[in-house]
C-alpha positions as CSV (number, residue, x, y, z in Angstrom):
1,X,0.0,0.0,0.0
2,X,3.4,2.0,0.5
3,X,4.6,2.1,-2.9
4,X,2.5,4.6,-5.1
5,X,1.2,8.3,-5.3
6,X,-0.2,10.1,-7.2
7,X,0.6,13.0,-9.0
8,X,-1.4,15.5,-11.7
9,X,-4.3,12.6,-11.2
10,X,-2.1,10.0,-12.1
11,X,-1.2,7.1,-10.1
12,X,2.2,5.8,-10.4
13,X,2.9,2.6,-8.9
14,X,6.4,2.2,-8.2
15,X,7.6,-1.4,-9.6
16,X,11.2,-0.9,-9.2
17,X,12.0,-4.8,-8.6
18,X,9.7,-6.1,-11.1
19,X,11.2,-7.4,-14.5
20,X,9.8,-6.1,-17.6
21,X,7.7,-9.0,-18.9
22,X,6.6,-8.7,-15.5
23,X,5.6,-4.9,-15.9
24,X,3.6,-5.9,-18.9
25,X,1.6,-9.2,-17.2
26,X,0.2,-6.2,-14.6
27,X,-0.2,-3.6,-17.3
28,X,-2.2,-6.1,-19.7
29,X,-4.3,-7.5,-16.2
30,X,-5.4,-3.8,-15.5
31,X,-6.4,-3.6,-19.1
32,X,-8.6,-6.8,-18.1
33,X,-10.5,-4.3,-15.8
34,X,-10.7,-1.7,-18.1
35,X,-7.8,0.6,-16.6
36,X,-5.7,2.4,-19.0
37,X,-2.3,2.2,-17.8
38,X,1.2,2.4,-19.5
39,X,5.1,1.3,-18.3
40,X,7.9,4.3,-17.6
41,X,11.3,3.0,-17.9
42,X,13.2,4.7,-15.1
43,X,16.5,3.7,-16.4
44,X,18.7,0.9,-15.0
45,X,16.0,-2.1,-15.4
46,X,13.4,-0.3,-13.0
47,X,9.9,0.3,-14.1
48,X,6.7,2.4,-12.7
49,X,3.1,1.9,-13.9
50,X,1.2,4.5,-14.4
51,X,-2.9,4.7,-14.4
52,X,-4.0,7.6,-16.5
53,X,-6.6,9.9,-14.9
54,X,-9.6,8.7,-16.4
55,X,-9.3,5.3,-15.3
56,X,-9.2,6.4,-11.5
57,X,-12.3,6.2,-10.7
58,X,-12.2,2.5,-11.6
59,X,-9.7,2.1,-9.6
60,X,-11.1,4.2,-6.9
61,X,-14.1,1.5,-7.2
62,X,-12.1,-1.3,-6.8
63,X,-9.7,-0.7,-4.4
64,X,-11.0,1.4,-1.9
65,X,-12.5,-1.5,-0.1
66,X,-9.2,-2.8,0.6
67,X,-6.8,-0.3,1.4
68,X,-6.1,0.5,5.1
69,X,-7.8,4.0,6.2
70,X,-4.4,5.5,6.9
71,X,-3.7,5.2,3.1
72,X,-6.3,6.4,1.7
73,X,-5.0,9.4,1.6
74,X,-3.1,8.1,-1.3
75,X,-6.3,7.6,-3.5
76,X,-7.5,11.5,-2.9
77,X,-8.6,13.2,-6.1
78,X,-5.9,16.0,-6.7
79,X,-7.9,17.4,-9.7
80,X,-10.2,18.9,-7.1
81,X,-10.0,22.7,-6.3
82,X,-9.1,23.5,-2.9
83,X,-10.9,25.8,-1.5
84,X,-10.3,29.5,-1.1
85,X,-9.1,30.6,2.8
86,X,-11.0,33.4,4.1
């Protein structure tokens, strides 16, 4: 649950120890569930997955059940304005 964030509405899981083939097995699952996803080579053998922004609510969907509540936190829609102080 540690090895991810987001960032611009993008989650980027952070695969670092997985090989390549194994980087496409989990991008072509996710594609299974209708998540658009793509690998980022990060140079030296080490990979991150990305989820593109519309398929977060899917993910949102399917994994919020799951994930502890001090993490979820990690699944917070950036996209969304904050709110002006005053």
């Amino acid at each position: 649950m540690d090895d991810g964030y987001i960032d611009k509405g993008v989650l980027n899981l952070c695969i670092d120890n997985f090989t390549y083939e194994e980087c496409c097995q989990l991008r072509d699952l996710l594609l299974t569930f209708n998540i658009e996803n793509g690998t980022q080579s990060r140079g030296n053998g080490q990979y991150r997955l990305r989820v593109y922004t519309k398929s977060m609510d899917t993910v949102r969907a399917l994994v919020t059940p799951y994930i502890h509540p001090l993490f979820l936190y990690k699944l917070s829609d950036n996209r969304k304005p904050k709110t002006p102080k005053g």
